[in-house]
Rosetta silent file (secondary structure, phi, psi, omega in degrees, C-alpha in Angstrom):
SEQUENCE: XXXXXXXXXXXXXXXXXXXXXXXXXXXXXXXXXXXXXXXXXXXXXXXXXXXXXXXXXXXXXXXXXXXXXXXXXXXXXXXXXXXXXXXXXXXXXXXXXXXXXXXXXX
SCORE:     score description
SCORE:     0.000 S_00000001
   1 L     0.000  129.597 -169.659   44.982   -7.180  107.377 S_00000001
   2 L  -113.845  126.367 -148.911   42.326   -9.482  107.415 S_00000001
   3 L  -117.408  119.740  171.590   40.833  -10.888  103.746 S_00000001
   4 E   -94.598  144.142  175.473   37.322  -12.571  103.837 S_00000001
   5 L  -109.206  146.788 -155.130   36.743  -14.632  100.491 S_00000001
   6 L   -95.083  128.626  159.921   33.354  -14.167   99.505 S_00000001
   7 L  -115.236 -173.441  173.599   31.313  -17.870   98.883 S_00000001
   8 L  -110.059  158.508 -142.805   27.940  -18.406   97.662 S_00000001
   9 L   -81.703  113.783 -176.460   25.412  -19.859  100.187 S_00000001
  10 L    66.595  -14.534  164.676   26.757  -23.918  100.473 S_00000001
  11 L   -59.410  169.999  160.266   29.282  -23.134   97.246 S_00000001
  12 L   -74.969  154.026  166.895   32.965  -23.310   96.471 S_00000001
  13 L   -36.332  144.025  162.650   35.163  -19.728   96.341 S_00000001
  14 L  -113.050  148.416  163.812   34.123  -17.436   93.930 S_00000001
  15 L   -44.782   39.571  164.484   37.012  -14.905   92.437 S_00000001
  16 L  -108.985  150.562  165.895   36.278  -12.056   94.985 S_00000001
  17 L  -122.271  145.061  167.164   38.444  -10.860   97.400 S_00000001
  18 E  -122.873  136.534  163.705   36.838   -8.243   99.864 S_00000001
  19 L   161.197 -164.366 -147.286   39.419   -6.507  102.603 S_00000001
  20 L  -139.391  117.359 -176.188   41.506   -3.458  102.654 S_00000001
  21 L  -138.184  120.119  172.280   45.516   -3.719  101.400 S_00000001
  22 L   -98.212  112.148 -160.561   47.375    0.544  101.928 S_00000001
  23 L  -123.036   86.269 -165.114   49.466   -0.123   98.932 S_00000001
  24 L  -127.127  129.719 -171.023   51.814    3.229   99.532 S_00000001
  25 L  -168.117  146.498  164.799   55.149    3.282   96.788 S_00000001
  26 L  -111.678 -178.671 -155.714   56.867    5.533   94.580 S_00000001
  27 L  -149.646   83.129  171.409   57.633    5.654   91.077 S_00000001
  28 L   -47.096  161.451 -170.898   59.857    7.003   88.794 S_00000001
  29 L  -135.808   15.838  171.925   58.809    7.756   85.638 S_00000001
  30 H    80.796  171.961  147.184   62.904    8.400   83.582 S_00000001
  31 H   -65.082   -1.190  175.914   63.772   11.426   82.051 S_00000001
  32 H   -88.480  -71.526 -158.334   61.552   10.674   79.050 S_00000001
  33 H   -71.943  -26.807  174.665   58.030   10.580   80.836 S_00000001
  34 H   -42.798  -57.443 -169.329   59.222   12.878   83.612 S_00000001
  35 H   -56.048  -35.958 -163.717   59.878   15.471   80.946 S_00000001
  36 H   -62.401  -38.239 -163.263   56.592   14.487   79.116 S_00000001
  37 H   -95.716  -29.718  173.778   54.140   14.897   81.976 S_00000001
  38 H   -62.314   -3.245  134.186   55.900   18.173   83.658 S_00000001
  39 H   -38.597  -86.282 -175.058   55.422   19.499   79.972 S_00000001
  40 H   -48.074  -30.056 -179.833   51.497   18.558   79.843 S_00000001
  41 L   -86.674   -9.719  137.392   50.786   19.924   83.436 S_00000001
  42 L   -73.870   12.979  165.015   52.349   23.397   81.607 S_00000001
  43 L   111.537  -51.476  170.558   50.151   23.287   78.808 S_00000001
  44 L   -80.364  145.743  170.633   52.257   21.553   76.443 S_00000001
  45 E  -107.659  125.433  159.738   52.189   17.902   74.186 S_00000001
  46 E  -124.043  138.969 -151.012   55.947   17.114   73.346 S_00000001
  47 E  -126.850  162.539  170.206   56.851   14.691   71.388 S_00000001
  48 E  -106.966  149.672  174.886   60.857   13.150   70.590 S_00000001
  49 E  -102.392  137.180  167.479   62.449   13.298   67.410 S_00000001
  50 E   -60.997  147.437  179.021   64.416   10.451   65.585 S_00000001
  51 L  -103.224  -25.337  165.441   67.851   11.171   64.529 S_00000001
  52 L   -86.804  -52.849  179.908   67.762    8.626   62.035 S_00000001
  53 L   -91.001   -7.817 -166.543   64.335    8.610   60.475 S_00000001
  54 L    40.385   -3.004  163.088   62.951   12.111   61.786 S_00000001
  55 L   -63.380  142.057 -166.443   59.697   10.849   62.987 S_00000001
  56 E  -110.563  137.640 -156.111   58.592   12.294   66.113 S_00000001
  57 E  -118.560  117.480 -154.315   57.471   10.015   68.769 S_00000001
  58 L  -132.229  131.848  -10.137   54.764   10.321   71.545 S_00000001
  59 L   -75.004  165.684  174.493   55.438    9.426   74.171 S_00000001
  60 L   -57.123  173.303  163.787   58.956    9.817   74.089 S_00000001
  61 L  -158.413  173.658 -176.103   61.349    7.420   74.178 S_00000001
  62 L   -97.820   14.355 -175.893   65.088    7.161   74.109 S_00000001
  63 E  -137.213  135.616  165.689   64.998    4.720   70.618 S_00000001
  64 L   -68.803  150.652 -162.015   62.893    5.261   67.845 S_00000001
  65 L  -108.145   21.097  150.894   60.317    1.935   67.314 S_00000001
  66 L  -130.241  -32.382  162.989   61.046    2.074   63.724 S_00000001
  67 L  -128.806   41.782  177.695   63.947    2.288   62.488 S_00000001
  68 L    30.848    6.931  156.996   65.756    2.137   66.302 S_00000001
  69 L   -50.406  166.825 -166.922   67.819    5.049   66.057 S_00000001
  70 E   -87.680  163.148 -160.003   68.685    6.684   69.079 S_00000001
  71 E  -105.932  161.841 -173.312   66.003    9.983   69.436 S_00000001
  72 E  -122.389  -72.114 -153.142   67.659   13.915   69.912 S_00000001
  73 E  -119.152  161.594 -171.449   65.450   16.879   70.206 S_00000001
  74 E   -70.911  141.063  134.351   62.128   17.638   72.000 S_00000001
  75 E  -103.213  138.090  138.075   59.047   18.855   69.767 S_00000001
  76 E   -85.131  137.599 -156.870   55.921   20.923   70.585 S_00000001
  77 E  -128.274  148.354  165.130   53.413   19.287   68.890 S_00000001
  78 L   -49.819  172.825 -167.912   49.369   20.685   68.389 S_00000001
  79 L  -109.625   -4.278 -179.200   46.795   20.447   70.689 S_00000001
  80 L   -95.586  151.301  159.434   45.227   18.908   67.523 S_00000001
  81 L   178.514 -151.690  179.388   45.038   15.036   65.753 S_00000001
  82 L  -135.904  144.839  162.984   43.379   12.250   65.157 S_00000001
  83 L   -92.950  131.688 -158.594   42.991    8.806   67.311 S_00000001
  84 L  -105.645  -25.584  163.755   44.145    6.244   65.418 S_00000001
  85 L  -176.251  171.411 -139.881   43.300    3.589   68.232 S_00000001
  86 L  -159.681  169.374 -172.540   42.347    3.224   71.669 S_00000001
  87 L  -158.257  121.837  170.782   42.503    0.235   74.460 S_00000001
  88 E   -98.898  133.177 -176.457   39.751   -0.066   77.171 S_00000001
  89 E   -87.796  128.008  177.551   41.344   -1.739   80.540 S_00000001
  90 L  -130.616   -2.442  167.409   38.917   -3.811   82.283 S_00000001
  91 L  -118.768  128.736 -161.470   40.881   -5.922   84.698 S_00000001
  92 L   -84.838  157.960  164.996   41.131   -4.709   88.300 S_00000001
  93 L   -74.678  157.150  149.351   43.219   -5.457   91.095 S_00000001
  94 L   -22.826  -47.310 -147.830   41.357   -7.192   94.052 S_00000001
  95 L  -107.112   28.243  161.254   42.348   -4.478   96.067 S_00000001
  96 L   -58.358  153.678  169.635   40.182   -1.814   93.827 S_00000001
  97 L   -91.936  158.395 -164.880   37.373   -0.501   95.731 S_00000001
  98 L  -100.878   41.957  152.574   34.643   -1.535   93.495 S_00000001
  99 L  -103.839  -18.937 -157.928   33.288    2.014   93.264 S_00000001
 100 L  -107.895   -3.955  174.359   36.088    3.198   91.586 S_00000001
 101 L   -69.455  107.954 -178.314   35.977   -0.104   89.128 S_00000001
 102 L  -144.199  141.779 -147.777   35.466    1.397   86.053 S_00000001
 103 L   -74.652  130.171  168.012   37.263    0.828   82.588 S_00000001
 104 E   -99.114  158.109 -169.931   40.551    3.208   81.805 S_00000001
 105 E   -96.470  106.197  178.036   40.377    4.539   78.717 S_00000001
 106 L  -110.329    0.000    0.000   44.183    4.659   76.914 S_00000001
């Protein structure tokens, strides 16, 4: 793989990298997120419940983030809610192609 660094005409490096990197890996995702996304590609949002505190928690996890009990049973939750807050991603790898650089949306 060969990487050209981009310069400006008589300049120093600039932060670009242009080349080609086949980035091929797999990924587990646990029994929490497994469960979560083979749910949503059937249609369903499930959420976990706390066994200590009973708030239900999306995405799952296996400890509640509030009062750290350990979590039990599965909820179906609406297709309805509200966004309470959002995170735009704006920094790419190098090895994005810079058509597909575009902000994700969480």
């Amino acid at each position: 793989m060969a990487l050209e660094v981009a310069r400006p005409p008589g300049g120093s490096p600039v932060d670009e990298v242009r080349g080609h990197i086949d980035i091929l890996f797999r990924h587990t995702l646990g029994p929490y997120y497994e469960r979560f996304f083979r749910e949503m590609a059937n249609g369903k949002i499930m959420g976990i419940k706390c066994t200590g505190c009973g708030v239900v928690l999306i995405p799952p996890r296996p400890y509640c983030s509030f009062c750290y009990a350990p979590t039990g049973e599965w909820v179906e939750l609406s297709d309805e809610g509200r966004i309470m807050t959002y995170t735009a991603c704006t920094c790419l790898s190098p090895a994005s192609p810079r058509s597909r650089r575009t902000p994700s949306r969480l």
